[in-house]
C-alpha positions in Angstrom: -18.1 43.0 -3.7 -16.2 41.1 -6.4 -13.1 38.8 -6.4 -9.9 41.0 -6.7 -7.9 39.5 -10.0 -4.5 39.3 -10.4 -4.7 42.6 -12.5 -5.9 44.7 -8.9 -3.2 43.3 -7.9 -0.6 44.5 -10.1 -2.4 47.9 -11.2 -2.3 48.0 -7.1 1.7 47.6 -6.7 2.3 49.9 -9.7 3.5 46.5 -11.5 2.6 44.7 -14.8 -0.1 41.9 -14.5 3.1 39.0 -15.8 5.1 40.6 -13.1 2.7 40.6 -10.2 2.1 36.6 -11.3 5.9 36.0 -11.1 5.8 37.2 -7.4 3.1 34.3 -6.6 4.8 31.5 -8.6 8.3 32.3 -7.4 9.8 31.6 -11.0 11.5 33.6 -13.0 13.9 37.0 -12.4 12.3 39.1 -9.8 13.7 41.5 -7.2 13.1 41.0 -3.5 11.4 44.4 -3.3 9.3 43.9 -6.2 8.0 40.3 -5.1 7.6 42.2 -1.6 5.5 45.0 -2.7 3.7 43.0 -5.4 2.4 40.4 -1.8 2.0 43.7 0.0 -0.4 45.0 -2.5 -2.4 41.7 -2.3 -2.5 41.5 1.5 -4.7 45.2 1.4 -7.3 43.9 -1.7 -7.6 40.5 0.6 -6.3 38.8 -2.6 -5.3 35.2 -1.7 -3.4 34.3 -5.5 -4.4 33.1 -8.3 -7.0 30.6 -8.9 -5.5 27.2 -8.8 -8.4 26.0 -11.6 -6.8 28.6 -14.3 -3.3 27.6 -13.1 -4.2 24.1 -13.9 -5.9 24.6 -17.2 -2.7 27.1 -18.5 -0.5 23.9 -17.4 -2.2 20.7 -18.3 -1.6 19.5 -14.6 -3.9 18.9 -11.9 -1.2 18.8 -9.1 -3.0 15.9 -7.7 -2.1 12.1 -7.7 -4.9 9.4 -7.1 -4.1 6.6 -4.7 -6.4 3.3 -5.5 -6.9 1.5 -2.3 -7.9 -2.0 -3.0 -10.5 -2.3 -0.2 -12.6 -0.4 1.6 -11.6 2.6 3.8 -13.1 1.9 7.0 -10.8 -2.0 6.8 -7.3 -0.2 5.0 -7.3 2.5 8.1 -7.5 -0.4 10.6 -4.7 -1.6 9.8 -1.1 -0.1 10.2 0.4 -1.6 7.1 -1.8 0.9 4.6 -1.9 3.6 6.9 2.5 3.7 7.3 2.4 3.0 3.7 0.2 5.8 2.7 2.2 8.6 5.2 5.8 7.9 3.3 3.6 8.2 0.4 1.7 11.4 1.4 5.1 12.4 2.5 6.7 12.0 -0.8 3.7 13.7 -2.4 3.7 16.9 -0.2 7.0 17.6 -0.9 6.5 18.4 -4.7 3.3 20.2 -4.0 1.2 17.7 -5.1 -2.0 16.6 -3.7 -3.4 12.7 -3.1 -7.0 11.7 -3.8 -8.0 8.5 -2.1 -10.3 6.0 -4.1 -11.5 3.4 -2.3 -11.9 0.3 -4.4 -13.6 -3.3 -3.8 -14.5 -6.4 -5.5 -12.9 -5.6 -8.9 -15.1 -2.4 -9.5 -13.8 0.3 -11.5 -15.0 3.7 -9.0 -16.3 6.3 -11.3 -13.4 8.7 -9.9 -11.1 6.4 -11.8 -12.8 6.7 -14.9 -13.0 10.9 -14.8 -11.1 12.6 -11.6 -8.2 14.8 -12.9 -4.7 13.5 -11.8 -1.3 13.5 -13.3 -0.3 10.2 -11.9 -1.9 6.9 -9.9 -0.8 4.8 -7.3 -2.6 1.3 -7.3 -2.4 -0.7 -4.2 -2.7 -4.3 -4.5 -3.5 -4.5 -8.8 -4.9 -7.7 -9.3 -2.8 -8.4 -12.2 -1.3 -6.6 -15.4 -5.3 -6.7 -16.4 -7.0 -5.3 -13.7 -9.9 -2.9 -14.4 -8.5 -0.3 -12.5 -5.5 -0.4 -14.3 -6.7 -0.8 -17.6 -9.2 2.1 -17.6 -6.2 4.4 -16.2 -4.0 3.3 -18.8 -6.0 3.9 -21.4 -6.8 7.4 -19.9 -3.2 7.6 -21.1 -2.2 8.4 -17.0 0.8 6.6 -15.8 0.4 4.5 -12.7 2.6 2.9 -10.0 1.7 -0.1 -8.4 2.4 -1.3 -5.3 2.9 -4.9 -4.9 0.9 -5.2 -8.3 3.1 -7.2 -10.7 2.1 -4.9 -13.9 4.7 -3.2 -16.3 5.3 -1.4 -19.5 3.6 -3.9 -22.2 4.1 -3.2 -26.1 0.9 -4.1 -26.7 -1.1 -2.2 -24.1 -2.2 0.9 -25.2 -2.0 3.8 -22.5 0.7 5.5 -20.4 3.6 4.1 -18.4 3.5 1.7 -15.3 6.0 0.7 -12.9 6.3 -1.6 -10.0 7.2 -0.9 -6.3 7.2 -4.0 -4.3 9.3 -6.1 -1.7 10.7 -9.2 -1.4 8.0 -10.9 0.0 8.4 -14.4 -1.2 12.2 -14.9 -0.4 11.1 -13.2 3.2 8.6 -15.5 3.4 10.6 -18.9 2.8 12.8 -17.3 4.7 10.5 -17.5 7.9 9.7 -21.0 7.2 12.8 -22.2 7.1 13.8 -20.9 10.2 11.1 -22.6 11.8 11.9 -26.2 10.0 15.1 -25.5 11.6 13.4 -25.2 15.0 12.2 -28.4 14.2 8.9 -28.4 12.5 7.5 -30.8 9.9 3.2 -29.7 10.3 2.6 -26.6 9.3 -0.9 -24.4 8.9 -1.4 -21.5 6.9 -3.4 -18.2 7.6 -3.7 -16.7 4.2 -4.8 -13.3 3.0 -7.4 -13.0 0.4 -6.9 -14.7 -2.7 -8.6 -12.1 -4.6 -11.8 -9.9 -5.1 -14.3 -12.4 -3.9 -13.1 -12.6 -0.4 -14.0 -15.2 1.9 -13.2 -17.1 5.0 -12.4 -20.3 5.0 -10.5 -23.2 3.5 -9.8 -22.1 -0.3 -11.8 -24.1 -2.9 -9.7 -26.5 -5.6 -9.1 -23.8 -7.9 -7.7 -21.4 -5.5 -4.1 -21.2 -6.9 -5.4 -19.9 -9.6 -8.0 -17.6 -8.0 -4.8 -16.0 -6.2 -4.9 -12.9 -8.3 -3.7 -10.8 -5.6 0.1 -11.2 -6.3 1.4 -10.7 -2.4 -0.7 -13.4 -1.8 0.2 -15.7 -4.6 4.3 -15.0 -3.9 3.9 -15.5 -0.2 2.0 -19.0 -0.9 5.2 -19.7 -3.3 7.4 -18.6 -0.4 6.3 -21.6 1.5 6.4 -24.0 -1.0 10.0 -23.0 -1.9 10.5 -23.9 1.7 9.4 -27.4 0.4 7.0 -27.3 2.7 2.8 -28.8 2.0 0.8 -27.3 4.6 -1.7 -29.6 6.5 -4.4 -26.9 6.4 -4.6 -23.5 4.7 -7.4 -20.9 5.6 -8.5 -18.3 3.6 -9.6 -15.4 5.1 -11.6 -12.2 3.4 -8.9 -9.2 4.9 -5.6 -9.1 7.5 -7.9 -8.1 10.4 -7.2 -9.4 13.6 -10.9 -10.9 14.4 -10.1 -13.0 10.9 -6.8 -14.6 12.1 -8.7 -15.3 15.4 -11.5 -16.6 13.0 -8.9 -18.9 11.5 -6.4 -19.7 14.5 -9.9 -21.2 15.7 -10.2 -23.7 12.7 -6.7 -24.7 13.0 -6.2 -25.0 16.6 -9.5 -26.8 17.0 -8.1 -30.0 14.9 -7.9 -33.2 16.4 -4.3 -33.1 15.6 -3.4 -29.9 15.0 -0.5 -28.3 13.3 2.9 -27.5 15.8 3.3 -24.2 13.9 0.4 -21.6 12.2 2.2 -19.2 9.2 0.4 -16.4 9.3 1.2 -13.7 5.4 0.3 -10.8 7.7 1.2 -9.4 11.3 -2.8 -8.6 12.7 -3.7 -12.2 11.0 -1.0 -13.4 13.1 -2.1 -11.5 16.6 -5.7 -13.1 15.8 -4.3 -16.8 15.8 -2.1 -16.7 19.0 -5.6 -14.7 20.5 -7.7 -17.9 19.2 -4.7 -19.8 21.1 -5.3 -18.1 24.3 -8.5 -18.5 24.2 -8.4 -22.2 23.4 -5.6 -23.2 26.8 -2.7 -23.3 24.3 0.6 -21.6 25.2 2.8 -19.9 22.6 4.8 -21.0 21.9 5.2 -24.3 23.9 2.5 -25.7 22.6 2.1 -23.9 18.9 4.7 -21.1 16.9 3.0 -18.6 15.4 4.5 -16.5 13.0 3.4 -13.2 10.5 4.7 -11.0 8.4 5.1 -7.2 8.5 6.8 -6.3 11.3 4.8 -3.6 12.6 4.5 -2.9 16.2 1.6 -4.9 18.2 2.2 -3.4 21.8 -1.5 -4.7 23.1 -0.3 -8.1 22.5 2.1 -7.9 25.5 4.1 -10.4 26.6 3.7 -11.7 23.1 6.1 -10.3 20.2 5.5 -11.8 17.3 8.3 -13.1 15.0 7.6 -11.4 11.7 9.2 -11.0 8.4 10.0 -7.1 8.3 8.8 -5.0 5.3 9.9 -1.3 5.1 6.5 0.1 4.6 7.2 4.1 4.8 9.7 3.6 2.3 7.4 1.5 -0.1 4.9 4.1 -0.1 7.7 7.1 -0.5 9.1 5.4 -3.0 6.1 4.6 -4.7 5.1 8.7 -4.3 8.5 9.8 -5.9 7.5 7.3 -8.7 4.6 8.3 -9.4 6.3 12.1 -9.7 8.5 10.8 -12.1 6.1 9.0 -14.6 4.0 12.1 -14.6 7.1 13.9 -15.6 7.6 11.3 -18.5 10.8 9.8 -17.1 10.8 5.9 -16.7 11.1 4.2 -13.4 13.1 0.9 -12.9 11.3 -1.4 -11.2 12.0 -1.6 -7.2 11.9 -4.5 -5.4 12.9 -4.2 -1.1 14.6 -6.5 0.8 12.8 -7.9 4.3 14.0 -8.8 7.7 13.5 -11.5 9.7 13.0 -10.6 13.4 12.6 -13.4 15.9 10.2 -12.7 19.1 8.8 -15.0 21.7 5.9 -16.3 19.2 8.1 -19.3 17.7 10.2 -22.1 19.4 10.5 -25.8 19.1 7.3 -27.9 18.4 5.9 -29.7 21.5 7.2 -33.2 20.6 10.8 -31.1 21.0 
């Protein structure tokens, strides 16, 4: 048996073949009835619509937008920053009919999808600078692209399609947090730091690793602090915001002779991982150390422990970054959007020990 076609269809309903295709796409004049008897028709020849490859060939759209995830899978659905990110962005997506293809991306590789998948739009999370590869070979693919928390724009001199920025105000949240614990009365201060860039590791960062901070949340959170004026007495590295790698760090920290009174943590699970490594080690929080992250998401295994975070709205980062991407594909510019944070204070910060 073959494929009913459109023209079944409409020979079918007693209807011309542009009519019967205005009853699927729901544009254009058409009576109720029509549009009724037209679907009617199509329900007895087990006709399901029209193929979605022609549609996409007559319109020059794929109804899909790629989403570059800068790490792998299996580490961006562990932890609830990507995956609230990427439901307001799925979110904003489904509601303009579009579809998201994910395209896991690591160590500064350019994925073949990225190269020759159809979409009408990207969404790169975590660019590593206005010339990253992933960016670059999109551009010049003449696709437009969002990035979150990338630091790229529109550039005269940069061949390719439109860009725009969704980010927050990470490094104001940031000294923000520090501050507030100066004000509690600390002068030592550690750092649990997320990767600098593509070559991820764990431990402390090497002499040049200001400038090996490509990954611009990292390098404006590091500025948050020193805006603070603060120096920190140790700074750890770490290869991804996974819990086991704060704990990993919270153990090099802690372990000091003379260890800081407070541990900054750039992300919430790195965060979790140090006052974890401070259990372990017979140190209470936060009598004996303040631990502090950033993210704000909700850690309920950590009971009693709350952690004092800086709060980023990630559901609306990623639905804003969605409806961007909807509009570049369109050909209307996007203004850059920057988010404001919160600071919420939980039991995981107090007044150093010598307090």
């Amino acid at each position: 048996m073959t494929r009913p076609t459109l023209a079944d269809v409409a020979a079918e309903a007693g209807v011309s073949v542009s009519t019967a295709s205005l009853a699927f796409s729901g544009a254009g004049p058409i009576a109720a009835a029509t549009r009724d008897r037209v679907l009617a028709a199509a329900a007895r020849l087990s006709y399901a619509g029209p193929n979605p490859l022609g549609q996409q060939l007559r319109s020059g759209r794929s109804g899909i937008v790629g989403v570059v995830v800068g790490d792998r899978l299996r580490r961006s659905f562990r932890d609830p920053v990507s995956t609230q990110m990427l439901d307001g962005l799925a979110h904003a997506l489904s509601e303009q009919s579009l579809g998201l293809l994910l395209i896991p991306s690591e160590a500064g590789e350019v994925p073949p999808l990225v190269q020759n998948a159809a979409m009408d739009a990207a969404v790169v999370v975590l660019a590593n600078g206005p010339d990253d590869g992933v960016v670059l070979a999109l551009t010049r693919r003449g696709i437009p692209v969002v990035s979150i928390e990338g630091e790229i724009g529109d550039d005269p001199g940069r061949p390719g399609a439109a860009t725009a920025n969704i980010g927050i105000d990470d490094r104001g949240g940031t000294t923000r947090m520090v501050r507030e614990l100066l004000a509690l009365g600390h002068r030592r201060f550690g750092v649990v730091a997320l990767p600098y860039g593509h070559d991820r590791r764990l431990g402390a960062p090497e002499a040049d690793g200001p400038t090996r901070a490509g990954y611009a949340h990292t390098r404006r959170r590091l500025a948050g602090i020193a805006d603070a004026g603060v120096v920190p007495e140790v700074v750890i590295e770490t290869p991804a915001s996974l819990v086991e790698h704060g704990r990993s760090a919270g153990h090099q920290i802690l372990r000091r002779a003379d260890p800081p009174t407070a541990v900054v943590a750039l992300s919430d699970l790195l965060a979790s991982g140090v006052v974890l490594a401070a259990r372990e080690l017979g140190l209470r929080v936060p009598e004996d150390v303040s631990v502090s992250g950033f993210d704000g998401i909700e850690l309920p295994w950590l009971a009693p422990d709350v952690l004092t975070s800086v709060h980023q709205p990630l559901a609306d980062k990623g639905r804003l970054a969605g409806e961007a991407a909807v509009e570049l594909a369109a050909g209307r510019p996007v203004a850059e959007v920057v988010l404001p944070v919160d600071l919420q204070v939980g039991t995981t910060t107090g007044p150093p020990p010598d307090r």
